[in-house]
C-alpha positions in Angstrom: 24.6 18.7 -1.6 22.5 16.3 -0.2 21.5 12.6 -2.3 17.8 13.3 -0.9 16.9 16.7 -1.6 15.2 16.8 -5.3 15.6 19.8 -7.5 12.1 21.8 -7.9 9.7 19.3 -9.5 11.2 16.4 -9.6 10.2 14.0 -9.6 8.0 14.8 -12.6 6.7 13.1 -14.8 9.5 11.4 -16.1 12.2 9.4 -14.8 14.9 12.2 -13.1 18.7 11.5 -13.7 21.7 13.7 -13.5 25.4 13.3 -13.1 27.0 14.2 -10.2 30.9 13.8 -11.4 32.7 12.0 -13.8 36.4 11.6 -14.2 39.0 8.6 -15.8 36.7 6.8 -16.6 34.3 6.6 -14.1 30.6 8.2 -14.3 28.9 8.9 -10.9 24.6 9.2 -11.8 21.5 10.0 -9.6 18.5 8.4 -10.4 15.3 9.5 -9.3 12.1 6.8 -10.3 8.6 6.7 -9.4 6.8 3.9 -11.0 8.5 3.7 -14.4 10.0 0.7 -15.6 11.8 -1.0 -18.8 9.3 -0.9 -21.5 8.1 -4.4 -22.2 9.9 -6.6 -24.8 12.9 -4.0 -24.1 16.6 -4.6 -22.3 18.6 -2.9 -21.0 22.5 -3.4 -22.9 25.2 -0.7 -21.6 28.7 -1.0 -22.9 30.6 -0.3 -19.7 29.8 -1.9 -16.2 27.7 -0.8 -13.4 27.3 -0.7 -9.5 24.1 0.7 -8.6 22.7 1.2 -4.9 19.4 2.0 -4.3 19.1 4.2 -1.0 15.5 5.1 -1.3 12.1 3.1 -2.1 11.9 -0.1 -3.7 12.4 -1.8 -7.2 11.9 -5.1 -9.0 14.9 -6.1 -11.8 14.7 -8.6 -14.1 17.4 -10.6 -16.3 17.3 -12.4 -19.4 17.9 -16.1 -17.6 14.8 -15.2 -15.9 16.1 -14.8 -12.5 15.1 -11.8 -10.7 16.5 -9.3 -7.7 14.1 -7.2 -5.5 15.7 -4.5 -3.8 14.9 -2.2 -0.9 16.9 0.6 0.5 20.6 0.3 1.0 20.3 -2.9 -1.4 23.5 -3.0 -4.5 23.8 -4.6 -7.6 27.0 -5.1 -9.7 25.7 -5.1 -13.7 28.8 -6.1 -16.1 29.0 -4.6 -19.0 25.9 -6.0 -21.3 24.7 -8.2 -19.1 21.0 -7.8 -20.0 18.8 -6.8 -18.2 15.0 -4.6 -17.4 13.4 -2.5 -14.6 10.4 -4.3 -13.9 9.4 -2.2 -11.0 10.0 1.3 -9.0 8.0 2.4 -6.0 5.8 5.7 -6.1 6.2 6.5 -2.6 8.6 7.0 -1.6 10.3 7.4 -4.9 13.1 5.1 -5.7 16.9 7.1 -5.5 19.7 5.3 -7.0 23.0 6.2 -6.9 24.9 4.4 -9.9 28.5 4.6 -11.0 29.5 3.7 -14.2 33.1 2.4 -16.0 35.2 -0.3 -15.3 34.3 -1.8 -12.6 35.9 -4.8 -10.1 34.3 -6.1 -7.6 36.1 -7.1 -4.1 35.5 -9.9 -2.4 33.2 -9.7 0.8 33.9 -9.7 4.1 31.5 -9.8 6.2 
């Protein structure tokens, strides 16, 4: 399997996501987005934490503070458990892939 080859017609018309494996716990999700976003006014609230990459394209998120992150290719974000938050952007072309994993999550400290 490859992260970059899309199943026939995607991406459609709507957002494209599918898991890829799951076990104790943990929930491993493609993402395939090309222009949509958070609807306005909504958030996004998930129980359990996420790390999401994006290895393809471009996208905008927002948080309830106001801050913002813009990501390109090969750009992560850890998202705890209900911490807020909204797509504000995806790019078109090339479409945005994410890879995200879901569960409990803990972050290690960087090294480099």
């Amino acid at each position: 399997m490859n992260l970059f080859t899309l199943p026939p017609g995607a991406p459609g018309t709507e957002e494209f996501k599918e898991i890829l494996c799951s076990g104790a716990g943990i929930e491993i999700e493609r993402i395939v987005s090309h222009g949509q976003r958070t609807p306005e006014g909504e958030w996004l609230d998930q129980d359990r934490d996420e790390w999401v990459v994006l290895l393809q394209g471009e996208a905008k998120l927002r948080y309830t503070d106001g801050s913002k992150t813009d990501l390109q290719a090969g750009d992560w974000v850890f998202l705890p458990g209900h911490m807020r938050h909204r797509v504000e952007a995806t790019s078109r072309t090339p479409p945005c892939i994410w890879l995200a994993i879901h569960g409990t999550i803990r972050i290690l400290p960087q090294t480099s």
